[in-house]
N, C-alpha and C positions, 0 to 999 in steps of 0.2 A: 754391263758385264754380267752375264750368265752365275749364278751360285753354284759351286760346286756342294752337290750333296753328299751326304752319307751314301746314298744306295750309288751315286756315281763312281766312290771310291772304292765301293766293295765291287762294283761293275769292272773297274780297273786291274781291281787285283786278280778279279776271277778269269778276266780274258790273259792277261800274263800267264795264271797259272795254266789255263788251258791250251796256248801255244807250250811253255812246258813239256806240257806232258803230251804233246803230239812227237815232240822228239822222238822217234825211233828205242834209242838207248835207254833215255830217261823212261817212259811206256813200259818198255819193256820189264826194269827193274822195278818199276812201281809194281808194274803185276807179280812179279815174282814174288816180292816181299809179302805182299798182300796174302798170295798163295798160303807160303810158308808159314803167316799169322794162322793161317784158318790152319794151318795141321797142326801146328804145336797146342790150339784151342782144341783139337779131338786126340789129343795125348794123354797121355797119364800125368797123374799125379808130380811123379818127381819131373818130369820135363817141364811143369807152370812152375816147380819151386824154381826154376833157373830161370826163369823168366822176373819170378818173383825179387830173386835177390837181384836180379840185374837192376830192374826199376829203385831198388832200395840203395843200390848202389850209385844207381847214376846221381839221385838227387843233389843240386849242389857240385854237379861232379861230373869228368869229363865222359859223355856215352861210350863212345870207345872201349875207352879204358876200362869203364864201368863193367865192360860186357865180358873182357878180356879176364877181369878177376873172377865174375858170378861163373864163367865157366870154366875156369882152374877149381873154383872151390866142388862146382858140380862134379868135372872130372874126376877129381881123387877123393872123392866123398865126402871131404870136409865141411860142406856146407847141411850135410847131415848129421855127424858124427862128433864132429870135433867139436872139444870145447873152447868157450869166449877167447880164450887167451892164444890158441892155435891158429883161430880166424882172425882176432888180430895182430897176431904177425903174419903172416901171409898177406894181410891189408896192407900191413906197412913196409911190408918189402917189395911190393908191386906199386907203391905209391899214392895211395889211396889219402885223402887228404883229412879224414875222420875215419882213421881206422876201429879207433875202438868203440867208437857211437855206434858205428855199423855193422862191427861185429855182435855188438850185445842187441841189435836189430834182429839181424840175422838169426841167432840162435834162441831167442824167444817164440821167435816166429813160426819153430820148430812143431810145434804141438798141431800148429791151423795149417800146417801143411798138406794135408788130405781133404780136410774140412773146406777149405776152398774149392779144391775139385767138386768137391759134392756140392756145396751151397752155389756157388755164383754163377753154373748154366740154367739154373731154375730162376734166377732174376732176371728183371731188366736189366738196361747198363745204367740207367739213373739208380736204382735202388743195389745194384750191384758196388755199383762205387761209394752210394753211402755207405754200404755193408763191411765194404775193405779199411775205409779210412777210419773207420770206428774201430777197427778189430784190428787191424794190420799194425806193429809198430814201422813208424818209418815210409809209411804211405800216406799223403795229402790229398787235394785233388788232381794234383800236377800227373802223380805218382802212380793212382789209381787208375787213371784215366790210360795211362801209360800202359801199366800192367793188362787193362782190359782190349784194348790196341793190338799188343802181340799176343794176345791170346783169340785175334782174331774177329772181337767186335770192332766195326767201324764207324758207329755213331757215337761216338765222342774224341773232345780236343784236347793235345797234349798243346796247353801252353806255355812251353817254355822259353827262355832268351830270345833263342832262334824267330821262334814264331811272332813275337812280341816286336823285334825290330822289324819283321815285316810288316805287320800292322800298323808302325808308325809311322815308316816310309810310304805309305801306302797311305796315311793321314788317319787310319780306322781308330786310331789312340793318341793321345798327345806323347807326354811321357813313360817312359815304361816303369811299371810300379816296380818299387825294388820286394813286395809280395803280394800276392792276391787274395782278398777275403773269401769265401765261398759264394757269396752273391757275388760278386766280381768276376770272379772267374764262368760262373753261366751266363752272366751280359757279355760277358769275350767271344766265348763259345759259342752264341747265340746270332753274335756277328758273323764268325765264322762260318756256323749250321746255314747262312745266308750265304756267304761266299761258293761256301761246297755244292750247293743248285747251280747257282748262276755259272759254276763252272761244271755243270755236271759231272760232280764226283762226292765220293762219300768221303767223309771228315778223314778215316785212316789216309785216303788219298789226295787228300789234300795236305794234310801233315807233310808226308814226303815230300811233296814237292817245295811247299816252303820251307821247309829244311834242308833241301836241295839247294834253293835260290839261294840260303846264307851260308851255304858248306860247301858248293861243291858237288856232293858225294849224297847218297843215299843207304841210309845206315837201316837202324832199328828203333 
C-alpha cells in the first residue's frame, strides 16, 4: 500500500479548492471581495480603522456579528469619539460576548489610528504584522494577519476555526490546537503558502474559499 504523503494532502486539498473556485458564483465573489480588499487598502485612514475594529472584534467572536458592530460604531462615530463606557454598551446591547475587553481595545487603539495608515504600506506583510501585534492592543497573529487581508495584502493566512478544521480534514494537522504559538502559526501558514501554488491562488484566495467550504457563504 502506497503512503500517503504530506505533499499528496496538500495536493488534495489544493485541487478541491480549485474546482471551488471554478464555480462561476463562487469566482465571481472571490474576485469581488478581493477587489474591495485592495480599495479599502488605497482608503483613508478612518476606513482601515473600521477594518481595524472589525478584526478586534471578531477575535473569539462571531465575524458577522463582529463586522455588524465595527460598523455601527464607524457609522455614528463612536468608534472615534466615544468613551470606554459608551462603546461598551453598545457592545453589549448588540451582543458582543467581551464587551468591555473590546471596548477598552478599541479606544486605546485611538491614538495609532493614523499612524497605521502611515507606517504599514512602507512594510512588508511579515514585518508589517510583526509591527501591528506589538503595537495593536487586541491583534495576534490570527488578528493581524486578518487586518492586513482586508486591507488588501494577499500573502498571508488568516488561521482561524474555519481554516483549521479544513486542515485536518484534509489530514495537513492532526488536532486543532485550542492556540497557536507564533512559530506555529508560520509552520501553518507555510503549509498553506504550499497549498495556494498548487492551487494557483494567493493565500487571501485561498482563505475564501476554505472558509467557504466550512460556511457556506463568502464573508470578509
Amino acid at each position: 500500500m502506497s503512503r500517503v504523503t504530506k505533499f499528496d494532502q496538500m495536493r488534495r486539498l489544493a485541487d478541491a479548492v480549485q474546482e471551488l473556485a471554478r464555480d462561476p458564483e463562487v469566482g465571481r465573489t472571490v474576485r469581488e471581495r478581493v477587489r474591495e480588499f485592495e480599495e479599502i487598502g488605497r482608503g483613508g485612514w478612518r476606513l482601515w480603522a473600521r477594518e481595524l475594529a472589525f478584526c478586534v472584534l471578531a477575535a473569539n467572536f462571531k465575524a458577522v456579528e463582529a463586522f455588524r458592530m465595527a460598523s455601527r460604531l464607524w457609522e455614528t462615530g463612536a468608534l472615534f469619539e466615544a468613551p470606554v463606557g459608551e462603546v461598551e454598551e453598545i457592545l453589549r446591547s448588540m451582543g458582543h460576548r467581551f464587551p468591555r475587553t473590546r471596548a477598552e481595545y478599541l479606544v486605546s487603539n485611538r491614538p495609532l489610528l493614523r499612524s497605521i495608515r502611515e507606517v504599514v504600506p512602507k512594510l512588508s506583510s511579515e514585518r508589517a504584522r510583526e509591527w501591528l501585534r506589538e503595537n495593536v492592543r487586541g491583534l495576534g497573529m490570527k488578528e493581524s494577519s486578518h487586518f492586513l487581508r482586508n486591507i488588501g495584502r494577499k500573502d498571508v493566512a488568516i488561521i482561524d476555526r474555519h481554516i483549521l478544521r479544513v486542515m485536518r480534514e484534509y489530514g495537513l494537522i492532526g488536532d486543532i490546537p485550542r492556540s497557536l504559538t507564533r512559530g506555529r502559526y508560520l509552520q501553518l501558514e507555510g503549509i498553506l503558502r504550499g497549498v495556494a501554488a498548487e492551487a494557483g491562488l494567493s493565500l487571501a484566495e485561498l482563505d475564501l474559499c476554505m472558509w467557504y467550504m466550512k460556511t457556506g457563504f463568502i464573508f470578509r
